[in-house]
N, C-alpha and C positions, 0 to 999 in steps of 0.2 A: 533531607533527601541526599543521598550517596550521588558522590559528583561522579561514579563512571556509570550511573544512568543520563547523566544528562546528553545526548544524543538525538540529533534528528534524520530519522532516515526516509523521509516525506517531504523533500521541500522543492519548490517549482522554481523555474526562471522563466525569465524572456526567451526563451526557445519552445517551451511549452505555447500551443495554442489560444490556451489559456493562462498564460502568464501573465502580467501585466508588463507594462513596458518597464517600470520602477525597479522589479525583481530582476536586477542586475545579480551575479555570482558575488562579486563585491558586497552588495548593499548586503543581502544574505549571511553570507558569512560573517560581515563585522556585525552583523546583530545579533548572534548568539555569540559570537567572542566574548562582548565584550560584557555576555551572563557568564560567563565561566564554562559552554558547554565544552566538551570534549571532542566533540567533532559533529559535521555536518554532512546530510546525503543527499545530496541533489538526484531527484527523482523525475525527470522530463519526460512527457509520452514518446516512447518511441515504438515502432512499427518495422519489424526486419522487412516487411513487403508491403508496395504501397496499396491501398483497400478502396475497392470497389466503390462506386458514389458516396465515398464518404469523405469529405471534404475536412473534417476534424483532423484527419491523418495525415493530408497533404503536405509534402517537405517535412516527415516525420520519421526521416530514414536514421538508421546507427551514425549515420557521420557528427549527429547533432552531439556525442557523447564526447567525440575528436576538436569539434570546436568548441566544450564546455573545458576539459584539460586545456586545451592554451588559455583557454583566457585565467585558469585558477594558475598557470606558470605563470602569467603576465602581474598576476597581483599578488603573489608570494605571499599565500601567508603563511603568520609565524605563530607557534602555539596553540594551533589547534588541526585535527585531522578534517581532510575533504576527500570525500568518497565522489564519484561520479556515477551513479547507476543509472537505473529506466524505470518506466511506470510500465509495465507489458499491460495490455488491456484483451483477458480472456473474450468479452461480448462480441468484439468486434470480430475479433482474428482466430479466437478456438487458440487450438493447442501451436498455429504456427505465431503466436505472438511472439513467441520469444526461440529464433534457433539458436545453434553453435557455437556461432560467428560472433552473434550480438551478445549472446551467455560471457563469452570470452574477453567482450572491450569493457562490459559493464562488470565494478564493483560490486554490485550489488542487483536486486529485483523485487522488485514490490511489484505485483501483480491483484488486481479489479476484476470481479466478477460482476460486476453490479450496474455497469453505464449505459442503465437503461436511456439515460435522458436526450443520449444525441438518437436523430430519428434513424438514420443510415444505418443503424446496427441490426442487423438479423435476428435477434431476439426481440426489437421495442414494440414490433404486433403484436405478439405473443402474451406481453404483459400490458397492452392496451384492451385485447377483446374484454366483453364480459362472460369473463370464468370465475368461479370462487377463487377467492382468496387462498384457501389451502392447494390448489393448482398450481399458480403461481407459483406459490411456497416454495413446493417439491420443483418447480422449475431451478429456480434461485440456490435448491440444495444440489442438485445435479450439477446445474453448472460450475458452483465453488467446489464439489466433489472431482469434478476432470480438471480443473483449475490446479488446486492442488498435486494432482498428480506429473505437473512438468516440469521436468528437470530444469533445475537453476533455482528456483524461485525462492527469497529468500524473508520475502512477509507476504502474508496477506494480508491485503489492503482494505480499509473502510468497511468490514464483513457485513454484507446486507445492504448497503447506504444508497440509498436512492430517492432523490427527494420527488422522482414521477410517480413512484407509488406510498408515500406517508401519509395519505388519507386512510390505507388499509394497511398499511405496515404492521400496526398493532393487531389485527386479524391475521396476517402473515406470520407473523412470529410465532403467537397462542397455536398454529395451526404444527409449528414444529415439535415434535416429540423428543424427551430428554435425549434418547436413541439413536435418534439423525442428528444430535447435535454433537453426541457424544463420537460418534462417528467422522463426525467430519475435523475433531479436536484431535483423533487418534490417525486419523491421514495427516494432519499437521506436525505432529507430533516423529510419524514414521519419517516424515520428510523432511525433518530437523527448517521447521517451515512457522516462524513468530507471526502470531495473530497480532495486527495491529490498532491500537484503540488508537483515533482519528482526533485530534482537535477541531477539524473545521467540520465531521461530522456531528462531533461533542456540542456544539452550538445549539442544535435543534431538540426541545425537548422530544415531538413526535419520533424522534431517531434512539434517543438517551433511554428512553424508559421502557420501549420493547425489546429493544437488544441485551437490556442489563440481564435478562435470563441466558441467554447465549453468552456472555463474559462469566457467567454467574459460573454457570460448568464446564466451561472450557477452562478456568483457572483450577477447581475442584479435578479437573481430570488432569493434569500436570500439564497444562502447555505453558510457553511463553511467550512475553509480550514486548510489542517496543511502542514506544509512541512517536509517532507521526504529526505536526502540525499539518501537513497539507497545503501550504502557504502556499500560496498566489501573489503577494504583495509583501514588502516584507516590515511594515506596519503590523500585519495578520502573525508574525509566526512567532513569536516570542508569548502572545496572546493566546494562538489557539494550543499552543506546545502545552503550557500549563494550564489551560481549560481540559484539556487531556488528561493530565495527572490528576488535578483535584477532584475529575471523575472516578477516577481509579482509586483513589484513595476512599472518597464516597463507598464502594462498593465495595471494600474490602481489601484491596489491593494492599499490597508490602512490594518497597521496593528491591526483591530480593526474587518479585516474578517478571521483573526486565530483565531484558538481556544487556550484560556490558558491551561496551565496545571491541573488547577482546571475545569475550565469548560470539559475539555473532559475526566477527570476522571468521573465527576458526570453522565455524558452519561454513561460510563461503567459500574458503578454501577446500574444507573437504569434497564441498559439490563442485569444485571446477576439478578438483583433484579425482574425483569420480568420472567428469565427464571423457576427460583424458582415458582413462581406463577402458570406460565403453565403445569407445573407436576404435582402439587397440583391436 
């Protein structure tokens, strides 16, 4: 393995709702240190506006990104890079998930098409009535299609992942055509926008074996990729990091379709370097 993959750009804290209490910035970071990784991206939900009955989002404003920076000044670390980003979540918020403001404190953005599971979200009707499967589908492609298109966004996160519809997943996926996949590789692509193969979704085989067609030709059509643990605890992220890889290697992968650590800072820069331009 080439040590300037080793990189986590998916990782949770105790600031996250779902964080555990454990997942200190601390405990996180000294456990990839002390793999050798390169750097860490702390990935926390955040919300530039607070969201209508939905209580997931509550006290999940940008400031969380402000008190994640002091506490990584507070523990200095040494030899290895800390990024501080957000988890934007398209389900809930659409395209205001992520403005300007928030664009500008966060390193980075990993952006969710897929949360179907908390009930508050304005899509979870939609993927509960009884409609076929390939309905759904073309829902889930729409939504990661306007996903993709907002400025900042620097992965796409967990593509598909939802473990409230994995009874049909596999009917979901069979239902997408090489075309709408290809498609949706080639907005990523345009958007200088890394598909993220997920460790904590890599868990489940119901997740692993329908998507592997969708990883199958998104690498076949030039995109790139980063891996994400996903961690919650930080027990979990050293485990799901390389349950990630040894997917990717499974299916084909070379580590030469990740992104380095330099190469997908330079994406960042140029989309904040963009954003700058288009208010001009």
């Amino acid at each position: 393995m080439k040590q300037s993959i080793k990189v986590d750009f998916h990782v949770h804290t105790h600031y996250s709702p779902c964080g555990r209490e454990e997942a200190t910035p601390a405990a996180m970071i000294n456990n990839v240190k002390k793999h050798g990784f390169q750097a860490i991206g702390f990935s926390d939900h955040v919300s530039p506006d607070p969201q209508l009955n939905c209580s997931f989002y509550d006290q999940q404003r940008p400031v969380i990104i402000d008190s994640l920076r002091r506490d990584i000044v507070a523990i200095n670390p040494q030899g290895i890079r800390v990024l501080v980003g957000l988890e934007a979540d398209y389900v809930i918020a659409g395209t205001r998930c992520l403005d300007d403001e928030t664009l500008q404190r966060a390193d980075h953005v990993i952006c969710a098409s897929s949360h179907f599971h908390l009930t508050e979200f304005p899509q979870y009707s939609l993927m509960l009535v009884n409609l076929p499967s390939t309905i759904k589908a073309k829902h889930m492609v729409q939504m990661a299609t306007e996903a993709l298109f907002i400025s900042g966004i620097s992965v796409w996160a967990h593509p598909f992942c939802c473990r409230m519809i994995y009874d049909e997943f596999d009917s979901m996926m069979k239902g997408l055509s090489d075309a709408e996949i290809e498609n949706l590789v080639m907005i990523a692509n345009e958007q200088e926008i890394a598909i993220e193969i997920n460790g904590a979704a890599a868990y489940d085989i119901r997740y692993r074996s329908p998507v592997s067609k969708f990883y199958q030709i998104a690498r076949e059509s030039g995109a790139r990729f980063t891996i994400g643990s996903d961690a919650h605890h930080p027990d979990y992220l050293l485990k799901s990091w390389f349950i990630a890889y040894d997917w990717a290697m499974e299916m084909g992968f070379t580590d030469n379709d990740f992104l380095t650590l330099d190469e997908f800072l330079d994406r960042q820069t140029r989309k904040k370097s963009q954003l700058v331009f288009d208010a001009k």
